[in-house]
C-alpha positions as semicolon CSV with decimal commas, in nm:
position;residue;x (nm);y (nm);z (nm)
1;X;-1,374;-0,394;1,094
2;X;-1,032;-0,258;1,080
3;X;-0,814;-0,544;0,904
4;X;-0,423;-0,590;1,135
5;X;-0,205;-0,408;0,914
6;X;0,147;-0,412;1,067
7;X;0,322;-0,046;1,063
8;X;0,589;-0,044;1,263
9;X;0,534;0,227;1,566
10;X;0,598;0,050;1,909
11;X;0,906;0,107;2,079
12;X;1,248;-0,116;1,996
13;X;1,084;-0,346;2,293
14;X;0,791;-0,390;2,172
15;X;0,571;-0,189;2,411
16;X;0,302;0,007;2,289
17;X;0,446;0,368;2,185
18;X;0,254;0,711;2,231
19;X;0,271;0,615;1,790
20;X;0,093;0,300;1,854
21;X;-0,190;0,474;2,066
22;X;-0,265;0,741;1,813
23;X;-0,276;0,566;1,504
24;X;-0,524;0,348;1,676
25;X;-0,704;0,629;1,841
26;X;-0,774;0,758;1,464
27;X;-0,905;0,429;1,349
28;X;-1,171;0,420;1,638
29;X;-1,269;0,761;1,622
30;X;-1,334;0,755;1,228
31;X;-1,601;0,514;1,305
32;X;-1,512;0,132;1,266
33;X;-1,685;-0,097;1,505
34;X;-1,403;-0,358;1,578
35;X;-0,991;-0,218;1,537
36;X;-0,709;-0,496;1,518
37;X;-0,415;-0,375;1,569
38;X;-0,107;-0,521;1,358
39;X;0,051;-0,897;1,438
40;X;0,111;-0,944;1,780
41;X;0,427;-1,097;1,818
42;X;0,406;-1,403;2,083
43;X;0,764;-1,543;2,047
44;X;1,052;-1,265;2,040
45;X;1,311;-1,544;1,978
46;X;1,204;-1,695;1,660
47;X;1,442;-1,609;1,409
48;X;1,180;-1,416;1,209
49;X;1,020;-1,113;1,357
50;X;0,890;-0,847;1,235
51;X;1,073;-0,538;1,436
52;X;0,871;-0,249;1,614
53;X;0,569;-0,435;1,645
54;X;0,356;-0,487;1,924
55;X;0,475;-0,803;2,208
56;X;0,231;-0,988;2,389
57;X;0,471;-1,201;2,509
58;X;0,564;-1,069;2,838
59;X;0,347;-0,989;3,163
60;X;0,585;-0,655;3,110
61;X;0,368;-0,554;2,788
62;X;0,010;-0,547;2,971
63;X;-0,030;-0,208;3,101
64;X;0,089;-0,079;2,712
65;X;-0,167;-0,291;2,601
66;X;-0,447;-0,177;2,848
67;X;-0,375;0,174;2,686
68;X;-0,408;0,016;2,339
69;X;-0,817;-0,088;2,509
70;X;-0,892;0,242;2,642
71;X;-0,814;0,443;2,360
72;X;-1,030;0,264;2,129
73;X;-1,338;0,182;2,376
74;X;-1,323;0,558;2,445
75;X;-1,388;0,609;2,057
76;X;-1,683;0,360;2,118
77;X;-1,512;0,068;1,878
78;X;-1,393;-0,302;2,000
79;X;-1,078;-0,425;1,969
80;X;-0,971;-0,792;1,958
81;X;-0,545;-0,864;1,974
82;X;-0,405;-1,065;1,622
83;X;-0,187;-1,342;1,805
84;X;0,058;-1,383;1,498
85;X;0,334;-1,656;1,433
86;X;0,548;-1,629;1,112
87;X;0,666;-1,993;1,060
88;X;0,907;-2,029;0,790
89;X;0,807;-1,631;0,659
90;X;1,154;-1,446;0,717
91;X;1,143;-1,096;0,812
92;X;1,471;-1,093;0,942
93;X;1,805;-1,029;0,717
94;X;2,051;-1,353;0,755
95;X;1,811;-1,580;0,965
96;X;1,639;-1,879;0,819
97;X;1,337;-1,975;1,048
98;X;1,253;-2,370;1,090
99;X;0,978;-2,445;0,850
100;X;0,685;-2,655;1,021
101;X;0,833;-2,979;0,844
102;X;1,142;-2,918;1,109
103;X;0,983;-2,860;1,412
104;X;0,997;-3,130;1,683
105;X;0,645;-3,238;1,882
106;X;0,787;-3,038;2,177
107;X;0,882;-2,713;1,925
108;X;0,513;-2,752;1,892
109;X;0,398;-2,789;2,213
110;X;0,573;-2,502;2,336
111;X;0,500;-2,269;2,038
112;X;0,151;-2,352;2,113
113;X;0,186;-2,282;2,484
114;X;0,284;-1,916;2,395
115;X;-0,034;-1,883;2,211
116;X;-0,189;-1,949;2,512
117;X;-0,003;-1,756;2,775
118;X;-0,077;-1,449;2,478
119;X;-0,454;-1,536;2,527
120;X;-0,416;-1,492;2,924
121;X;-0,224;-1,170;2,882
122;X;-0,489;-1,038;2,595
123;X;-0,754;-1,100;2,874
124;X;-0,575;-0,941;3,123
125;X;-0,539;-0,605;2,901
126;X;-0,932;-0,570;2,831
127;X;-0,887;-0,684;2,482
128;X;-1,256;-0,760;2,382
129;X;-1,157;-1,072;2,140
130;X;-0,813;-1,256;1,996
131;X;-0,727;-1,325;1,675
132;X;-0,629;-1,629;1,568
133;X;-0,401;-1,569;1,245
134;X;-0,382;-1,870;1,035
135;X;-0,399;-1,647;0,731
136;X;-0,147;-1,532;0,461
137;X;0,121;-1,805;0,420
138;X;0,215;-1,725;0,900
139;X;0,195;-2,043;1,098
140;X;-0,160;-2,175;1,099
141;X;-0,182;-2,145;0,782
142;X;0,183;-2,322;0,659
143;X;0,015;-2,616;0,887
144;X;-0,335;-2,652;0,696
145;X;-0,149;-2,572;0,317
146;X;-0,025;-2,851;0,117
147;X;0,201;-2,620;0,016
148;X;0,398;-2,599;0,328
149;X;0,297;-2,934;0,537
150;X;0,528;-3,204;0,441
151;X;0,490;-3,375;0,778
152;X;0,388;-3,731;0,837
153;X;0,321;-3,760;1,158
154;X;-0,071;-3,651;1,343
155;X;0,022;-3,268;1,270
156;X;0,109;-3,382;0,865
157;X;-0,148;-3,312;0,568
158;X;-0,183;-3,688;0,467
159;X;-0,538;-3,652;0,631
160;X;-0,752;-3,402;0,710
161;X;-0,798;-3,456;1,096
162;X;-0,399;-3,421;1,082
163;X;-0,363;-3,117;0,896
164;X;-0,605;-2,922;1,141
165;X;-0,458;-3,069;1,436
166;X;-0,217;-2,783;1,549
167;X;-0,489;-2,520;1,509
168;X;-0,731;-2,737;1,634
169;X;-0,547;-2,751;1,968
170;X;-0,438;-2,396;1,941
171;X;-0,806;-2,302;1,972
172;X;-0,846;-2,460;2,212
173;X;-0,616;-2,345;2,442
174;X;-0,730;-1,990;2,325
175;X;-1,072;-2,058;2,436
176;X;-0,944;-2,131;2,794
177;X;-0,720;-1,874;2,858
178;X;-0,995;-1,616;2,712
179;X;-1,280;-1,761;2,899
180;X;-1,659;-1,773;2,722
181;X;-1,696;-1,431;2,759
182;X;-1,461;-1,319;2,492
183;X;-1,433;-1,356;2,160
184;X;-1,251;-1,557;1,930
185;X;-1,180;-1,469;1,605
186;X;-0,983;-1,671;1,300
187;X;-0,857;-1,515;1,028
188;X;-0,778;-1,762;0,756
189;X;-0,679;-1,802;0,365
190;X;-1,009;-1,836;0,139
191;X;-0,696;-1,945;-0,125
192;X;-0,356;-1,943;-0,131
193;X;-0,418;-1,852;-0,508
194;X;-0,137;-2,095;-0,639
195;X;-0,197;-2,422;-0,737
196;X;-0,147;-2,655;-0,467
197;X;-0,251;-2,505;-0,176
198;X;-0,567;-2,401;0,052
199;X;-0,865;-2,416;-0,180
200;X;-1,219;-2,226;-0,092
201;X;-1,345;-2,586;-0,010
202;X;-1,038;-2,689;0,204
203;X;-1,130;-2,324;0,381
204;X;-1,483;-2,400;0,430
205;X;-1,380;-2,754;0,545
206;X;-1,146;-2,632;0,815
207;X;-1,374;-2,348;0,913
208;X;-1,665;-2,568;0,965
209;X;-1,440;-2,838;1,181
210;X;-1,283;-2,479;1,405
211;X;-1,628;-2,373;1,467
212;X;-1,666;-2,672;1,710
213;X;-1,368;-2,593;1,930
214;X;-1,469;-2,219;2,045
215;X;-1,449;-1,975;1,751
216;X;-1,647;-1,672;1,782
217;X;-1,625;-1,550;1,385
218;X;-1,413;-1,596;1,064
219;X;-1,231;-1,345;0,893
220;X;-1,148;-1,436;0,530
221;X;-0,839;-1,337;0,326
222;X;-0,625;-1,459;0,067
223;X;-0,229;-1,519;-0,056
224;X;0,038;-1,414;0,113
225;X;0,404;-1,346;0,099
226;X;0,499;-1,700;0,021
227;X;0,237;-1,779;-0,220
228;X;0,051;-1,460;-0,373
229;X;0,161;-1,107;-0,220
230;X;-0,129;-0,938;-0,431
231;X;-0,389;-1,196;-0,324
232;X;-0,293;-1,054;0,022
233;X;-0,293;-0,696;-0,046
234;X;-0,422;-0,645;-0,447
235;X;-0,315;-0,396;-0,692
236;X;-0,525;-0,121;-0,828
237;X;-0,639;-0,342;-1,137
238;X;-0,841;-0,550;-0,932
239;X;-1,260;-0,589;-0,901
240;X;-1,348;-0,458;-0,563
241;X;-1,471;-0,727;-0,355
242;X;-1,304;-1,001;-0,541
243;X;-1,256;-1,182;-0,242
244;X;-1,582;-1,188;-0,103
245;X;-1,672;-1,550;-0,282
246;X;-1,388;-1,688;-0,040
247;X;-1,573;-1,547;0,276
248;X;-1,925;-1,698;0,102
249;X;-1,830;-2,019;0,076
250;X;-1,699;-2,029;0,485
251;X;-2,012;-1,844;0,588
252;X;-2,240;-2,133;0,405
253;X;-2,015;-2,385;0,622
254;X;-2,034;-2,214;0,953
255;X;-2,322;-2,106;1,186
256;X;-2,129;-1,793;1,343
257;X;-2,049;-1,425;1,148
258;X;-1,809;-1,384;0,861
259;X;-1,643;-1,095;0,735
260;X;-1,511;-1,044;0,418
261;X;-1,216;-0,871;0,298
262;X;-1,083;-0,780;-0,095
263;X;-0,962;-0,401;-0,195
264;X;-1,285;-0,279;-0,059
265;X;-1,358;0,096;-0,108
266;X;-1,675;0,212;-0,222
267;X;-2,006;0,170;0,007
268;X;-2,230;0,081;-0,255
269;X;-2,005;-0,246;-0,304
270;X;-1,956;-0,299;0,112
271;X;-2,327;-0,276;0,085
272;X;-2,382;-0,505;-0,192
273;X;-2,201;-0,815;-0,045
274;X;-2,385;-0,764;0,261
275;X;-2,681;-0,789;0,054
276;X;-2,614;-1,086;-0,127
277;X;-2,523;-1,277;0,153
278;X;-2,188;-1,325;0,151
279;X;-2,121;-1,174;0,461
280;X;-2,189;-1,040;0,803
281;X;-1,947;-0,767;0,824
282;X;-1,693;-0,550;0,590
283;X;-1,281;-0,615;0,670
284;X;-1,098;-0,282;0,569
285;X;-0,741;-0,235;0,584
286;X;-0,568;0,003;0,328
287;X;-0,924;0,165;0,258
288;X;-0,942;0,293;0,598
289;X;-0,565;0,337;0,646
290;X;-0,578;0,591;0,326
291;X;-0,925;0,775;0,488
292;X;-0,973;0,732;0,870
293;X;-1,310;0,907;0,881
294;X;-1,410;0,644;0,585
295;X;-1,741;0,504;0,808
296;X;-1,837;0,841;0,965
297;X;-1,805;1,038;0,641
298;X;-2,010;0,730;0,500
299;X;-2,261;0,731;0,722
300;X;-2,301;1,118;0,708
301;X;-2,371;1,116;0,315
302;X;-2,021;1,236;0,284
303;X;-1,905;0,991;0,044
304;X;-1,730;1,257;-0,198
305;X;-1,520;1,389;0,088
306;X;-1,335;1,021;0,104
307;X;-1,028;0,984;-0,015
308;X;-1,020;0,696;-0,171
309;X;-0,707;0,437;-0,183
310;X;-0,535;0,382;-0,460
311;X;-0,372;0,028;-0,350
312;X;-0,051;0,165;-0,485
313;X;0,129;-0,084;-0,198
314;X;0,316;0,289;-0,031
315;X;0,205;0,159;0,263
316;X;0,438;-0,166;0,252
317;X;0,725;0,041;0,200
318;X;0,960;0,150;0,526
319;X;0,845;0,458;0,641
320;X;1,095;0,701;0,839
321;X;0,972;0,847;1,145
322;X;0,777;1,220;1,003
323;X;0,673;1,084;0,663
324;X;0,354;1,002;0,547
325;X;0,321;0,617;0,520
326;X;0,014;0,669;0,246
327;X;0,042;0,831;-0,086
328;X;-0,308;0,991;-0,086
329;X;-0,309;1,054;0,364
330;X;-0,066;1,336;0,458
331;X;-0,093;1,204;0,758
332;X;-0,092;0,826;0,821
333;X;0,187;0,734;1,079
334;X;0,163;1,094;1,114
335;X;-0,120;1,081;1,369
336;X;0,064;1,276;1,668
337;X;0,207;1,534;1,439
338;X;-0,183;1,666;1,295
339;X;-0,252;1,971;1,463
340;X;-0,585;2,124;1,477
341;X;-0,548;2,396;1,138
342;X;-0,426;2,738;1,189
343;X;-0,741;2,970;1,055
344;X;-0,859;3,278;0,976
345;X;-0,632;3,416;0,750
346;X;-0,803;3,699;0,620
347;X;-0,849;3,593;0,275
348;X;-0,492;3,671;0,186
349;X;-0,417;3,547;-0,104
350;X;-0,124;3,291;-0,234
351;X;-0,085;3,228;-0,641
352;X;0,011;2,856;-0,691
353;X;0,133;2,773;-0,953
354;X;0,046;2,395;-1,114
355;X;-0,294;2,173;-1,044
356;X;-0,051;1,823;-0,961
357;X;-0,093;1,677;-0,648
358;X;0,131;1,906;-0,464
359;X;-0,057;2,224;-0,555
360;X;-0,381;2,104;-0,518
361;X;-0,363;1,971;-0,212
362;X;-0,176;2,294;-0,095
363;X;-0,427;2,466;-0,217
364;X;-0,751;2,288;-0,080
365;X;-0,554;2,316;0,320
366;X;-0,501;2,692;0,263
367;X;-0,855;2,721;0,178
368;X;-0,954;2,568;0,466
369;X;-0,763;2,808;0,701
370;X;-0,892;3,059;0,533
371;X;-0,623;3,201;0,282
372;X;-0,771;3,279;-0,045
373;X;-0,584;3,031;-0,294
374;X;-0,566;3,099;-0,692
375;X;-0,437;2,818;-0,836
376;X;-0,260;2,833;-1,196
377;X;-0,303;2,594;-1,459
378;X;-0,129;2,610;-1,782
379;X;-0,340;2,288;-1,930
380;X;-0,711;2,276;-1,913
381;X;-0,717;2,048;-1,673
382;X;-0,594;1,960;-1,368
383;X;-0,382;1,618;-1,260
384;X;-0,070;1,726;-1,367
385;X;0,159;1,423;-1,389
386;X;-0,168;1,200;-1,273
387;X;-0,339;1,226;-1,637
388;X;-0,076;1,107;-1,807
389;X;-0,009;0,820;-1,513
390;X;-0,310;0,648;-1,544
391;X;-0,281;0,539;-1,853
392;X;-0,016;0,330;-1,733
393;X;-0,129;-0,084;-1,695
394;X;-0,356;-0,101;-1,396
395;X;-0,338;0,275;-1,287
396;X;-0,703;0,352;-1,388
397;X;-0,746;0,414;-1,050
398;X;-0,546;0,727;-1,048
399;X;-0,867;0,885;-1,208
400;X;-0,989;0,833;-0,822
401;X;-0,742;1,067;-0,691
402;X;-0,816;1,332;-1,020
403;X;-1,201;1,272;-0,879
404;X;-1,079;1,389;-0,503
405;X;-0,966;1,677;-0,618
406;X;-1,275;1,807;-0,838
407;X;-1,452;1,762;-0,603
408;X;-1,223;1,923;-0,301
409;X;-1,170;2,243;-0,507
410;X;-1,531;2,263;-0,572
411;X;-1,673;2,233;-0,227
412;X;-1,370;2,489;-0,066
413;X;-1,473;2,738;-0,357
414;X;-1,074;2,722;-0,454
415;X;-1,004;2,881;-0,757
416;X;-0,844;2,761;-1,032
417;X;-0,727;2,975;-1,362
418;X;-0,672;2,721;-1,647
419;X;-0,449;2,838;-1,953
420;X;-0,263;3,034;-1,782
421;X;0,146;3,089;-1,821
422;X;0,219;3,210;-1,512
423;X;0,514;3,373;-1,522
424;X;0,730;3,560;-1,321
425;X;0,641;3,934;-1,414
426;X;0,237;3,817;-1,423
427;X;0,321;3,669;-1,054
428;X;0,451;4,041;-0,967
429;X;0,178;4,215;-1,119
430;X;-0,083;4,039;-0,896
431;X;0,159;4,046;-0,612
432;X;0,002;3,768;-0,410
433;X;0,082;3,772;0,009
434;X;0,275;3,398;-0,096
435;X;0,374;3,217;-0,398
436;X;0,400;2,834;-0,432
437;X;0,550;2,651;-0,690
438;X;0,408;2,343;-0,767
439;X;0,502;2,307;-1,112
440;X;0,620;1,921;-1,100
441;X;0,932;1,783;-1,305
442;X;1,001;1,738;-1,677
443;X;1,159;1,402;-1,840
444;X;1,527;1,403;-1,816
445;X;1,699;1,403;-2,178
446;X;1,863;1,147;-2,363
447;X;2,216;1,264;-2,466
448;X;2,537;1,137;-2,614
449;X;2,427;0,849;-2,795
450;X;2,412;0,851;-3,160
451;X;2,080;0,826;-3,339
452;X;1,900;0,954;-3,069
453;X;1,704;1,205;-3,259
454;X;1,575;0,919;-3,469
455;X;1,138;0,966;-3,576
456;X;1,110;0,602;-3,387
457;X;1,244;0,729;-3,067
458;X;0,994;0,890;-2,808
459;X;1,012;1,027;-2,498
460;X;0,788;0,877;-2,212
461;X;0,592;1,135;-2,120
462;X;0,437;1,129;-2,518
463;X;0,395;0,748;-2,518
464;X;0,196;0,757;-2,180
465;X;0,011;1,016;-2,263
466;X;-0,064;0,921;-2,660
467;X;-0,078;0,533;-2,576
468;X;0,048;0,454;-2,916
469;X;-0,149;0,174;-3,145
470;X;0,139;-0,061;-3,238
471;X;0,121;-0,428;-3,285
472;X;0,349;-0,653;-3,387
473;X;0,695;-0,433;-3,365
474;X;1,051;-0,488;-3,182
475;X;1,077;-0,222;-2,886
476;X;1,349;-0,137;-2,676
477;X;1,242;0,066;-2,382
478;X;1,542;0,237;-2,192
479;X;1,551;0,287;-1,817
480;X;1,411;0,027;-1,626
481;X;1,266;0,255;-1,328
482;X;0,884;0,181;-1,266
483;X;0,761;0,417;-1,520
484;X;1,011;0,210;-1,771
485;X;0,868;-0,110;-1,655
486;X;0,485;0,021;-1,660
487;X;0,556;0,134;-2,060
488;X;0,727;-0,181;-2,130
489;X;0,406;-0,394;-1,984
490;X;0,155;-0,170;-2,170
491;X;0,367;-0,247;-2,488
492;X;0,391;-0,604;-2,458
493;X;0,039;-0,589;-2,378
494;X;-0,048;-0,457;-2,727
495;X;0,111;-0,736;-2,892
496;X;0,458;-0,610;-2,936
497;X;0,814;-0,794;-2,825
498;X;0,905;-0,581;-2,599
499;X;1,280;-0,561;-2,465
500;X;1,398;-0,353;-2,130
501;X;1,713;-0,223;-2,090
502;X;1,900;-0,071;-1,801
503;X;2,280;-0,042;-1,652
504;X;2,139;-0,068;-1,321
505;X;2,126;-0,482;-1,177
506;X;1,807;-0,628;-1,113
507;X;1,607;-0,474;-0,822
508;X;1,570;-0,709;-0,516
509;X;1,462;-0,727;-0,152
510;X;1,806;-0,777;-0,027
511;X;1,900;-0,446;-0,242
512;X;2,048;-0,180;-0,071
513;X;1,862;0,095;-0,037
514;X;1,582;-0,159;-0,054
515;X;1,357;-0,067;-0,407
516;X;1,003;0,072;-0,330
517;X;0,780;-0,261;-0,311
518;X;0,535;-0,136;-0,622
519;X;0,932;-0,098;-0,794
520;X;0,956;-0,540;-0,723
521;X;0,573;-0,603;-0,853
522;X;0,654;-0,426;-1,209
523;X;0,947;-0,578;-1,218
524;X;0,790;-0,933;-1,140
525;X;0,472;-0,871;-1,321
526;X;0,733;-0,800;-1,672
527;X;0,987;-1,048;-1,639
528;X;0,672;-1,301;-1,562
529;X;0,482;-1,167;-1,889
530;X;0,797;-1,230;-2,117
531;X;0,923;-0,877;-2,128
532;X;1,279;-0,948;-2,203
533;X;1,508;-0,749;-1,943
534;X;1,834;-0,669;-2,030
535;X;1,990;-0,514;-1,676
536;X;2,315;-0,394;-1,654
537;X;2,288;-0,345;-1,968
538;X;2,435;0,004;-2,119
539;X;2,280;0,175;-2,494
540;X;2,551;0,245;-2,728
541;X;2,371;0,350;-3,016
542;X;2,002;0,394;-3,196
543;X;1,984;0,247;-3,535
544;X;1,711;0,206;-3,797
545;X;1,545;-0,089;-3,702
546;X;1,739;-0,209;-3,422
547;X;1,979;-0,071;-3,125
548;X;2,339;-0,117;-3,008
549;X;2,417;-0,271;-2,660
550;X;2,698;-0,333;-2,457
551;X;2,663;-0,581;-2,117
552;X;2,825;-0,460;-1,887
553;X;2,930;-0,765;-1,711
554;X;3,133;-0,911;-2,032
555;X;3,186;-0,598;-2,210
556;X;3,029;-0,768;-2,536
557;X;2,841;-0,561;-2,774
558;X;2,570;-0,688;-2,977
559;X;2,275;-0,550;-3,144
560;X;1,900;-0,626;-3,063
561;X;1,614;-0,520;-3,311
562;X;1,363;-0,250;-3,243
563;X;1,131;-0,045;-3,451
564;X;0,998;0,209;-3,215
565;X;1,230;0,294;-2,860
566;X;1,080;0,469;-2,583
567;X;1,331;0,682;-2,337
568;X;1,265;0,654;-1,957
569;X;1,573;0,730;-1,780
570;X;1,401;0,946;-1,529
571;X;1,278;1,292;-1,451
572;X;1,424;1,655;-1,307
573;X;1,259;1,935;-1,141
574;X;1,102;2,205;-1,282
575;X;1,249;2,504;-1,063
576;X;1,345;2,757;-1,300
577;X;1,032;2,974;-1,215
578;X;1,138;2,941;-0,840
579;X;1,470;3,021;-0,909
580;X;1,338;3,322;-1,131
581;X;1,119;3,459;-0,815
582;X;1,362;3,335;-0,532
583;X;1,512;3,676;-0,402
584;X;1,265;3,926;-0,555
585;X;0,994;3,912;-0,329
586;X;0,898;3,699;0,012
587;X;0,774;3,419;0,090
588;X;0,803;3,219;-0,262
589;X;0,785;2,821;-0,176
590;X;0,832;2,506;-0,390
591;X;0,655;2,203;-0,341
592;X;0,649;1,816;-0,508
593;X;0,869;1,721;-0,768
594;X;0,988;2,101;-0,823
595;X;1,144;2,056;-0,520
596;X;1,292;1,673;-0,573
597;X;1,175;1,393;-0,763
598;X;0,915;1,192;-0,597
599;X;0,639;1,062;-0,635
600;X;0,229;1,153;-0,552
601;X;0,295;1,077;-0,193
602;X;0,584;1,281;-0,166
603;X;0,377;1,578;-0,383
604;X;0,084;1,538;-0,124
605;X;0,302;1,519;0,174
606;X;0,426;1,852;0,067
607;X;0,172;2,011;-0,039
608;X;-0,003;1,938;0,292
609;X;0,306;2,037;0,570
610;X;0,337;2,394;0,363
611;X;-0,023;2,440;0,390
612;X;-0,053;2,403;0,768
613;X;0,254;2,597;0,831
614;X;0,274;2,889;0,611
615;X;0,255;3,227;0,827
């Protein structure tokens, strides 16, 4: 099953866009059985609501949502409709929403006859099922959590029959506005992973106690944004599965199917869990968000064709309208814009130069309409920035992406020419029909300050890539982007105090621009280990043993010891060979971080629009 991931694409009035229909239309047709489209919003007046996403709760929004049914029954899939509540969660900038301790009996009573009138309008679309969401830290769940139920009254948590009560009822109002004949799912928390909160017994408890009132199946998740945001959606330094004990310990409560959910990716773990018995069916969200065709290329042996995700969290950043929302899919919230690719070329050839992201995936798309690509490699392998990136904490799973591409270049026949400088005169000796640059960005120097040059002082790229064996020293790493913060975790992780310094403040959510999401983990996951962060904070000068600071804020300056300093105050493009070509001969291109600094979503984004339009 596709898991409801919310992206965004309806119109400002929440009717299903010609967006909506194709993203969906690409999740059916790569093969999952049962497609949930994101939260469902069923009260437009709450304070917190998540903008651009689907209503459902207007008559008005049927006939969009009858679209949403045919497009993915066409595909031969099912769809079920994720009724969604926020509660207390706030989406919205400058509103508060009520938390479930403030809500009156009639607040209740009416927010649970909107789940029902939802039901009666899901029905009347074709929807083939509901889901109940009384998952990650929304409504249902702030009612059965500890955490969040502070009531004392027959909806409180002082007893069990209490704490159920409002999705007890909400059920059952589900049940008869959707008749027998459909289903009804519940997706709930296995955990809320903090102390305090739902347990895997008080899940298997509740689910047991729902079954009775109507529900059809259980989907099992974890966390949420109040709670655990990575027990929701995990990080890439996660065991696959992990959550599948959650879903085992509902499905030995209940008598009806289960599906589990938990940075899923591989078949051979989907297949294993099955197996074992902890499930009945596979949840996928971000796996099949990052690869589409994910089931079909399974099913047709095609498992080294997948691109696999990398659970980098891209795909909770704001996307703007003709941007990838994925790192590894050119072309997720992209759906309308995929064209079927231009071939026949006539084995013309285009030199690119640089096996990164950006190149490679240029080069694999040209192959495939039939240009003859010769990629250029100055290394002896390829990767580009992505070797030296997953050596970073919890970015093993870059070697996933490296994997892709091996095997993409392998089965288009692309060729690749590894220690080779390819410079401008070789580039007009072999006069290619089209040259692409693609050769990525080099670390921006440290200048001006005094003792810079200093044997304890090392550039990023050399302590990524070397992973230095320290223990026990004082370092100061400078620039507190997420490459500063992943270097200052993988220090501190060896044993070493580590200090962070930046003149920027501390990233937040209510930052503007808003940071990347993956920027607000690192910087969580460091402050939380005891990496000592020293924001607007400005260097002054590099001494033996320790450096010079001034905060900016009080204009003090005071010293701070460290015996090894690593520089990460960010990165600039490496154009010169461009700007060497540009003018002597047509059609020369740049791509990825020689074109601006990005990132591998950015390089594959690129890489992937030049490819389908170069003429």
């Amino acid at each position: 099953m596709f898991l409801a991931m919310a992206k965004h694409l309806s119109n400002s009035d929440g009717r299903i866009s010609q967006r909506d229909l194709a993203y969906i239309k690409s999740v059916a047709d790569g093969g999952a059985g049962l497609v949930i489209p994101g939260a469902m919003v069923i009260d437009p007046a709450w304070p917190s609501v998540l903008p651009m996403q689907p209503g459902i709760y207007s008559d008005d929004f049927i006939p969009g949502l009858k679209l949403l049914v045919d497009v993915t029954r066409q595909a031969g899939a099912r769809i079920f409709f994720q009724l969604w509540h926020p509660g207390q969660v706030a989406f919205t900038k400058g509103k508060t929403p009520q938390t479930i301790d403030q809500l009156s009996l009639s607040e209740i009573q009416e927010i649970q006859e909107k789940y029902y009138a939802a039901g009666l309008r899901a029905r009347a679309a074709g929807a083939d099922g509901v889901e109940y969401q009384m998952c990650h830290n929304f409504l249902g769940a702030q009612f059965l959590s500890p955490l969040f139920n502070h009531r004392h009254d027959e909806y409180g948590s002082d007893s069990f029959e209490n704490q159920i009560r409002f999705s007890m009822e909400v059920i059952q109002k589900l049940r008869k506005a959707i008749g027998k004949d459909m289903a009804l799912s519940v997706k709930i928390n296995g955990s809320d992973i903090v102390r305090g909160g739902i347990t895997p017994e008080l899940a298997a408890k509740t689910a047991a106690a729902l079954e009775k009132f109507g529900v059809s199946m259980f989907s099992v998740s974890a966390g949420g944004p109040l709670t655990a945001i990575t027990g929701m959606s995990s990080e890439g330094d996660v065991e696959e599965g992990w959550k599948a004990p959650f879903a085992q310990a509902i499905k030995a409560a209940v008598s009806i199917p289960v599906a589990a959910t938990g940075s899923i990716r591989h078949a051979e773990v989907a297949q294993k869990i099955l197996e074992d018995g902890m499930c009945d069916m596979v949840g996928m969200g971000r796996t099949i968000f990052a690869e589409r065709e994910w089931t079909n290329k399974v099913a047709a042996d095609k498992e080294d064709e997948i691109r696999y995700c990398i659970s980098c969290m891209a795909c909770f950043n704001s996307t703007i309208d003709g941007k990838s929302g994925c790192t590894i899919n050119p072309f997720a919230l992209r759906e309308m814009e995929r064209q079927e690719l231009n071939k026949d070329d006539n084995g013309r050839v285009v030199a690119i130069v640089g096996a990164g992201p950006a190149g490679l995936e240029a080069a694999i798309t040209l192959g495939e309409r039939g240009f003859k690509p010769v990629v250029f490699e100055r290394g002896h392998k390829i990767g580009g920035m992505l070797l030296s990136g997953k050596n970073a904490p919890g970015k093993g799973i870059l070697s996933s992406v490296i994997n892709y591409y091996e095997k993409a270049i392998k089965r288009s026949g692309v060729e690749v020419r590894f220690h080779v400088e390819a410079t401008a005169d070789y580039l007009r000796q072999l006069n290619p029909y089209s040259v692409v640059i693609a050769t990525g960005s080099v670390p921006v120097t440290l200048t001006g300050i005094p003792g810079v040059d200093k044997g304890h002082v090392h550039e990023f790229m050399e302590v990524l890539k070397s992973s230095p064996n320290i223990i026990g020293k004082s370092v100061a790493v400078i620039g507190a982007g997420l490459t500063g913060m992943e270097i200052a975790t993988m220090l501190f992780n060896k044993g070493n105090e580590v200090c962070l310094v930046d003149i920027a403040p501390p990233p937040s959510g209510e930052s503007s621009p808003k940071p990347a999401f993956e920027l607000l983990l690192a910087y969580g996951r460091a402050k939380n280990l005891g990496v000592v962060l020293k924001m607007e904070h400005r260097l002054v000068e590099i001494k033996n043993g320790e450096v010079i600071l001034e905060d900016l804020k009080t204009q003090r300056i005071y010293a701070i010891p460290a015996d090894y300093v690593a520089v990460c105050i960010g990165m600039k493009s490496n154009d010169d060979l461009y700007n060497e070509l540009l003018g002597s001969r047509p059609r020369v291109y740049r791509i990825g971080d020689s074109h601006h600094i990005g990132n591998i979503g950015s390089a594959v984004f690129e890489g992937s629009k030049l490819a389908y339009a170069l003429k």
